[in-house]
N, C-alpha and C positions, 0 to 999 in steps of 0.2 A: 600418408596422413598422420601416423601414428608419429611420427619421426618430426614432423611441424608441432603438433602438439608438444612432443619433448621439446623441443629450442624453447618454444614460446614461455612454457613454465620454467625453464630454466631462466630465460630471461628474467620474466617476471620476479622470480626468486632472485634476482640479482640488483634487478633496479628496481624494487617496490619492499621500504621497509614495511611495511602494514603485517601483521600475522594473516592476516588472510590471503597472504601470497603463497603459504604453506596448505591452502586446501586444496589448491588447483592439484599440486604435487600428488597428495595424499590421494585423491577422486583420480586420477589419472592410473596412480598404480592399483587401486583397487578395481576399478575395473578394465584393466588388463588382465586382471585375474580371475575376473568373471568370464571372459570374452573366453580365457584360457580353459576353462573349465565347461564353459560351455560348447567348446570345438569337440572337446573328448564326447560329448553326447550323442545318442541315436540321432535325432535330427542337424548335429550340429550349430555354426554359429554361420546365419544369413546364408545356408549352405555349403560353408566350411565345415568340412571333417579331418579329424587326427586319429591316430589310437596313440595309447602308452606317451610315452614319453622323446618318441620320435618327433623331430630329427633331434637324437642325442650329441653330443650333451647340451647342443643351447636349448633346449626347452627348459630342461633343469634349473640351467645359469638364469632364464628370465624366468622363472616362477620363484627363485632366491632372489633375486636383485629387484623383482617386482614386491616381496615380501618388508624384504631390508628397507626397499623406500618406503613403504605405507610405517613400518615401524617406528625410523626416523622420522617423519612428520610428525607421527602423534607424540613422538616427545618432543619436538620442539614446539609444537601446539601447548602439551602442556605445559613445559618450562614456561613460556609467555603467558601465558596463563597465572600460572603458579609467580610468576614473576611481578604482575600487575597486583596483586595481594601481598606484596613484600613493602612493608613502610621505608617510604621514600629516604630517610638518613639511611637502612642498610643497605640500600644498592648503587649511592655514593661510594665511589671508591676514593676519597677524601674525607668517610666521615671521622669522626673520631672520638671517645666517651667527654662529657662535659668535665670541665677543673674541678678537682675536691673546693670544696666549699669551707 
């Protein structure tokens, strides 16, 4: 299931310019994180249990790679963001200062 979800956001992320193509991303790695974190607990997750960081080393690899995504999203969130607040001649890559007078 987890692995349909990855396609899909990627898709999404590929043929949807909208910024909120980038949440899906973002809410996908975060809670893979949770789910992650949740397995390591006394009850588990939906009765999944782990300890430590077993099976080594891909736990590790996806609790980093799960990281890196949520990190990467929030800045491209911001940048779009931050980008929609930038007056329209300097994000022209044609603008240029007006002729002395």
């Amino acid at each position: 299931m987890y692995a349909v979800a990855g396609v899909g956001v990627a898709a999404l992320l590929i043929l949807w310019s909208l910024r909120l193509a980038i949440l899906p991303a973002f809410f996908l790695a975060v809670s893979t994180l949770v789910a992650f974190g949740l397995s390591r607990g006394e009850e588990g997750f939906f009765g999944f249990t782990e300890r430590g960081w077993s099976p080594a080393p891909w736990a590790g690899a996806s609790v980093f790679m799960e990281i890196a995504t949520a990190a990467l999203a929030t800045a491209a969130l911001a940048s779009e963001v931050r980008a929609d607040h930038t007056p329209t001649a300097l994000r022209s890559n044609e603008w240029s200062p007006p002729p002395p007078t």
